[in-house]
Wavefront OBJ file of the C-alpha trace (Angstrom):
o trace
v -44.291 7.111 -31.833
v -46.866 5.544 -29.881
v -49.419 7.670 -28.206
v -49.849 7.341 -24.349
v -51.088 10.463 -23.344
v -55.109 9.979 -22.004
v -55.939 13.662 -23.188
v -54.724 12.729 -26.585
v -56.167 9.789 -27.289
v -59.966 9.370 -28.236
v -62.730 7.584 -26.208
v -62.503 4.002 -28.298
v -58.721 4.165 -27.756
v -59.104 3.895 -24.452
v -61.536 1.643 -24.745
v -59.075 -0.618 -26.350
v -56.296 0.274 -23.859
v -58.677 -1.324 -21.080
v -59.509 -3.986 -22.751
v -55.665 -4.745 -23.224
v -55.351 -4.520 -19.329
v -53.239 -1.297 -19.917
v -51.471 0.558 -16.792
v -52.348 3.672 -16.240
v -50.286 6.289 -14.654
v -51.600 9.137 -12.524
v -49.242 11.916 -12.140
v -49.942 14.148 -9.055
v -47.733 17.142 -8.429
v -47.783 21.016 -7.298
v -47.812 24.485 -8.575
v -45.774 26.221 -5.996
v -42.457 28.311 -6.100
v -39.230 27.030 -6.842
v -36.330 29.706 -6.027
v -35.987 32.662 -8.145
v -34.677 30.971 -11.075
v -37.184 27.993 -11.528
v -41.124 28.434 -12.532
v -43.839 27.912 -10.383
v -44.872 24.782 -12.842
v -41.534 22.908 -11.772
v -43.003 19.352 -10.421
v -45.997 19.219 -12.657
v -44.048 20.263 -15.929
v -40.788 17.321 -14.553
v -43.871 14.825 -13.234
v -45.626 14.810 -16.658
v -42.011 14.397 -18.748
v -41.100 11.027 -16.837
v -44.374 9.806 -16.698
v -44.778 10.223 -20.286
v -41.591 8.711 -21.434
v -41.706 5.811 -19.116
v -45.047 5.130 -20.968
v -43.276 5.118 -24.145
v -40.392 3.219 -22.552
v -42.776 0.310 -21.034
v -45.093 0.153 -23.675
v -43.874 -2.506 -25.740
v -43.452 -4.385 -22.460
v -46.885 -3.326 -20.729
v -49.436 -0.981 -22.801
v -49.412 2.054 -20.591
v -51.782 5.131 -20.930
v -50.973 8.695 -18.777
v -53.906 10.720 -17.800
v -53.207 14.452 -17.312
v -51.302 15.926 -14.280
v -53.240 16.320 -10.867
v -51.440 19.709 -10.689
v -52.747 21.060 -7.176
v -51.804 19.212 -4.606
v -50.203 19.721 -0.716
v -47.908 23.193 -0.548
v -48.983 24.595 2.537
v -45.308 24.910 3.506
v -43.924 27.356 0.316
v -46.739 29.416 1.079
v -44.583 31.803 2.517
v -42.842 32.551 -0.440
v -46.149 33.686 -2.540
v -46.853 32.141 -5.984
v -48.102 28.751 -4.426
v -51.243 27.065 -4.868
v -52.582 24.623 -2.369
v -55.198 22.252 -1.486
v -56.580 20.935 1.586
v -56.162 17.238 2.819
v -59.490 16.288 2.394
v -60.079 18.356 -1.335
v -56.575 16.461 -2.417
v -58.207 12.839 -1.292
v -60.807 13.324 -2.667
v -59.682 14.750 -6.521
v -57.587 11.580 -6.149
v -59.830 9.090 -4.785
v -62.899 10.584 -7.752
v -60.271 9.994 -10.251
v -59.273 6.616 -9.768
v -62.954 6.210 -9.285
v -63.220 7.093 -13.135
v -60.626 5.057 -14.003
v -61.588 1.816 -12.150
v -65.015 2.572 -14.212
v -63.783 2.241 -17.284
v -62.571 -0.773 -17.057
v -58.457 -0.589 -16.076
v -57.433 -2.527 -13.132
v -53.500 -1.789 -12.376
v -52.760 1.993 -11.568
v -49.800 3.898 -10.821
v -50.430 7.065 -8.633
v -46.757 8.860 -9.751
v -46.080 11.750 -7.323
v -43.323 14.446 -8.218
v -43.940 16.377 -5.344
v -42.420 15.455 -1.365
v -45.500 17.393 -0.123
v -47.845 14.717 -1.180
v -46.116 11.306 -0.359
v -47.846 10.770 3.075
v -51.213 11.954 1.507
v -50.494 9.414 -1.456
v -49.940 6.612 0.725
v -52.916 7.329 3.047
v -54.846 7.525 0.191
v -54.033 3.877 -1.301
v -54.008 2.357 2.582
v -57.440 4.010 2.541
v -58.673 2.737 -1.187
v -56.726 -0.659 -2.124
v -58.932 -2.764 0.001
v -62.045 -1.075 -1.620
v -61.403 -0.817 -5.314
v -61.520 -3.339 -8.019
v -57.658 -2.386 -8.759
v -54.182 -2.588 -7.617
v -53.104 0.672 -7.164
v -49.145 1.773 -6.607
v -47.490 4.369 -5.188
v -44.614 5.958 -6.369
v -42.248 9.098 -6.414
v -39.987 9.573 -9.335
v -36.552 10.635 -7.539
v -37.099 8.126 -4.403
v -37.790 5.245 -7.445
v -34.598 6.759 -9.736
v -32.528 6.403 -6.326
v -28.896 5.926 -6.660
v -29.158 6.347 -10.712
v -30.339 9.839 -10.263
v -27.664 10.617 -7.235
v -24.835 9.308 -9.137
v -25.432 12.626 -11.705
v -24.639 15.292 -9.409
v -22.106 16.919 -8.723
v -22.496 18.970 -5.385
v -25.490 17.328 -3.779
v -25.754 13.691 -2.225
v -29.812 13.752 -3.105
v -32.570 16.107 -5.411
v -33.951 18.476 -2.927
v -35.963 21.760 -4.549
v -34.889 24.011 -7.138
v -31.788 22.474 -6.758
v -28.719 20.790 -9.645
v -31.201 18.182 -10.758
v -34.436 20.058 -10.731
v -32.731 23.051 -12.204
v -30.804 20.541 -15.024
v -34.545 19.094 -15.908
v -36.119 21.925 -16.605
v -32.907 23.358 -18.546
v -33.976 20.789 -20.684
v -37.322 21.057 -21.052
v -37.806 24.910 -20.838
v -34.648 26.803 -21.298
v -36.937 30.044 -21.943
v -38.496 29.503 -18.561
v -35.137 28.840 -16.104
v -33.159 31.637 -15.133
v -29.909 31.090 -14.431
v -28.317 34.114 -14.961
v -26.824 33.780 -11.260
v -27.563 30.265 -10.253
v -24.054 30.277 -7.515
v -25.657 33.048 -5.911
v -29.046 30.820 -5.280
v -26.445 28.199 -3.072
v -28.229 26.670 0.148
v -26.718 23.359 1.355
v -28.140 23.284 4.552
v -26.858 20.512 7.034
v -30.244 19.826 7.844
v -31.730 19.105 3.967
v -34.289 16.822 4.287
v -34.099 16.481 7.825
v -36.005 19.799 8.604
v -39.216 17.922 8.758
v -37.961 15.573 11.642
v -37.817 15.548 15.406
v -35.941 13.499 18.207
v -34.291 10.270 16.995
v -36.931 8.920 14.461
v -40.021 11.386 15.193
v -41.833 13.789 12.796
v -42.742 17.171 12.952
v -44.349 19.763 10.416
v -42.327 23.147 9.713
v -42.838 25.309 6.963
v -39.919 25.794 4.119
v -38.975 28.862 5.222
v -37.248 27.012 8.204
v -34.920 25.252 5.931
v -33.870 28.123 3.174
v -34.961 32.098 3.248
v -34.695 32.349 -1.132
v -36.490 28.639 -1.848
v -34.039 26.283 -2.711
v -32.594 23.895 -1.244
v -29.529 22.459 -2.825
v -26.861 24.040 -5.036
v -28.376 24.824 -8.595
v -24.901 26.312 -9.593
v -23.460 23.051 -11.682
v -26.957 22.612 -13.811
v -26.908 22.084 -17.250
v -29.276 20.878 -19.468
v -26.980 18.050 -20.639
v -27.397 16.722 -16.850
v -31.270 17.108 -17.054
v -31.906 14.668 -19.876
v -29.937 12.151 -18.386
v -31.685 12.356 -14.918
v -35.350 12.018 -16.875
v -33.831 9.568 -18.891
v -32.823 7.123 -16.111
v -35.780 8.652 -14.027
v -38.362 7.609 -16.599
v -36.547 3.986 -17.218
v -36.718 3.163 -13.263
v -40.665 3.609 -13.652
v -40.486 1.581 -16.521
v -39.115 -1.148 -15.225
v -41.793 -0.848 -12.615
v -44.873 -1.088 -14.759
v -43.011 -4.079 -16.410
v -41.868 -6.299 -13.882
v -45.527 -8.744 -13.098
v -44.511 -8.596 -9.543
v -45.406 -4.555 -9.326
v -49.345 -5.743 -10.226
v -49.218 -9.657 -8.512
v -52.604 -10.036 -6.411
v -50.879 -10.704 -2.896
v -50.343 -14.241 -1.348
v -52.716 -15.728 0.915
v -51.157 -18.223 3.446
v -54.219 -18.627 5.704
v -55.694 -21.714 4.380
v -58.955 -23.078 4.984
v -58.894 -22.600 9.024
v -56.939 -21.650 11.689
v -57.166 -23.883 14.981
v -60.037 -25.630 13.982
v -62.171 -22.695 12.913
v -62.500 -21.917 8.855
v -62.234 -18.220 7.637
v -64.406 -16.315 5.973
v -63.661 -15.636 2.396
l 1 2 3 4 5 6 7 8 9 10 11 12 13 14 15 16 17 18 19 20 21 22 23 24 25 26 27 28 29 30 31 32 33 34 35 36 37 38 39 40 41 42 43 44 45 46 47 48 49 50 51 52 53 54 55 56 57 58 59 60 61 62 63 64 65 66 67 68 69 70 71 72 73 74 75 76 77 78 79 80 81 82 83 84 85 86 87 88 89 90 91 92 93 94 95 96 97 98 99 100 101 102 103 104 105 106 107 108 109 110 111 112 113 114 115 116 117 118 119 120 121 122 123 124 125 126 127 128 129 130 131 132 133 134 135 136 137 138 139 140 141 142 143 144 145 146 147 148 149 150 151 152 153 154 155 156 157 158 159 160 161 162 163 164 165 166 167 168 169 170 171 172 173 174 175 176 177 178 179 180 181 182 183 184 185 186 187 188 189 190 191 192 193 194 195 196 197 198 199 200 201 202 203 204 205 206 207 208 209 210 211 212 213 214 215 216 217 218 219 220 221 222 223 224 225 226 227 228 229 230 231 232 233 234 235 236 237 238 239 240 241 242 243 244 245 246 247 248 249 250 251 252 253 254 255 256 257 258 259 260 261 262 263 264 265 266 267 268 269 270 271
């Protein structure tokens, strides 16, 4: 099997990869709670499974390299529930604005910042606003169940989306680490609230910050009870092959179009 994790490989290797205009995939997550069944190693331990096999999956396609998981990222809101570790705006932009620093350096030009955390998706698009026009690279943002979509939803059985600690990220780590899932009285850990998602918005279309504990008092939300590891691989299965076909498809690294032309009423631009 081919070899696509970064802290695997040696230096020449990824030497090579460069040279072969390889993508490389930077997996940013969390280390915060996840109910009283799940670990607190939930999004980094399901971030680094479907970046790794959609690697594997696009390789033959695209030569794709995964560097290890950016495991602290934005958690201010499980805080609450202890056992979370969190990082400041500014640290988090800058760990990811040093790394792909590094990477740039070495040579590869297309990367894909993969987020399995909802924490960190405005910080991850801030971040590339901030850095695409800067860097010699085309950098893409992407989180694993918003990419999945409809594949993913069309798995479970009691919930219309993945929320936290919920059927699908309870099924994923069933099937990646039985020993660490508890689910001795996963019906009991049940919180469908109406407003899901939604807790983090205001008015018709507005946003506004709460912590978790506004949505769920035990730190799920979604209904865990209908996991089984069976479910899991699917949902990394189809979650991995929907990055895949991301790093494939040309269009995903295209320089964008330019429609300017040499001068606009009778004035030439600047290039």
């Amino acid at each position: 099997m081919q070899e696509v994790d970064w802290s695997r490989l040696k230096a020449q290797e990824l030497r090579v990869l460069a040279n072969e205009n390889a993508v490389v995939i930077l997996p940013v997550a969390s280390i915060e709670q996840h109910g009283p069944h799940l670990p607190t190693m939930t999004d980094t331990r399901l971030g680094y499974e479907v970046a790794i096999r959609a690697a594997r999956m696009a390789y033959d396609r695209r030569p794709t390299v995964v560097t290890p998981v950016v495991w602290s990222g934005l958690s201010e809101h499980h805080m609450p529930y202890g056992g979370t570790l969190t990082l400041s705006h500014a640290t988090f932009r800058a760990v990811v604005r040093d790394l792909i620093d590094a990477i740039t350096r070495h040579g590869f030009r297309d990367i894909l910042i993969s987020n399995s955390h909802g924490g960190n998706i405005i910080a991850m698009q801030q971040i590339i606003d901030e850095l695409a026009p800067q860097v010699n690279a085309t950098l893409v943002g992407t989180t694993y169940p918003m990419e999945a979509g409809q594949a993913l939803n069309d798995l479970l059985e009691d919930q219309k989306t993945i929320q936290h600690a919920c059927e699908a990220e309870t099924s994923m780590m069933m099937a990646l680490e039985p020993d660490l899932v508890d689910s001795s009285d996963l019906a009991a850990l049940a919180n469908n609230s109406d407003e899901g998602p939604t807790f983090l918005k205001a008015g018709k279309a507005s946003y506004r910050w709460r912590p978790f504990t506004h949505l769920t008092g035990n730190g799920v939300a979604g209904i865990p009870e209908k996991s089984t590891p069976e479910k899991g691989e699917a949902m990394l299965e189809v979650s991995a092959a929907a990055l895949a076909d991301m790093i494939a498809d040309p269009q995903t690294w295209a320089a964008p179009s330019d429609r300017r032309g040499t001068e606009l009423a009778g004035v030439p631009f600047r290039r």
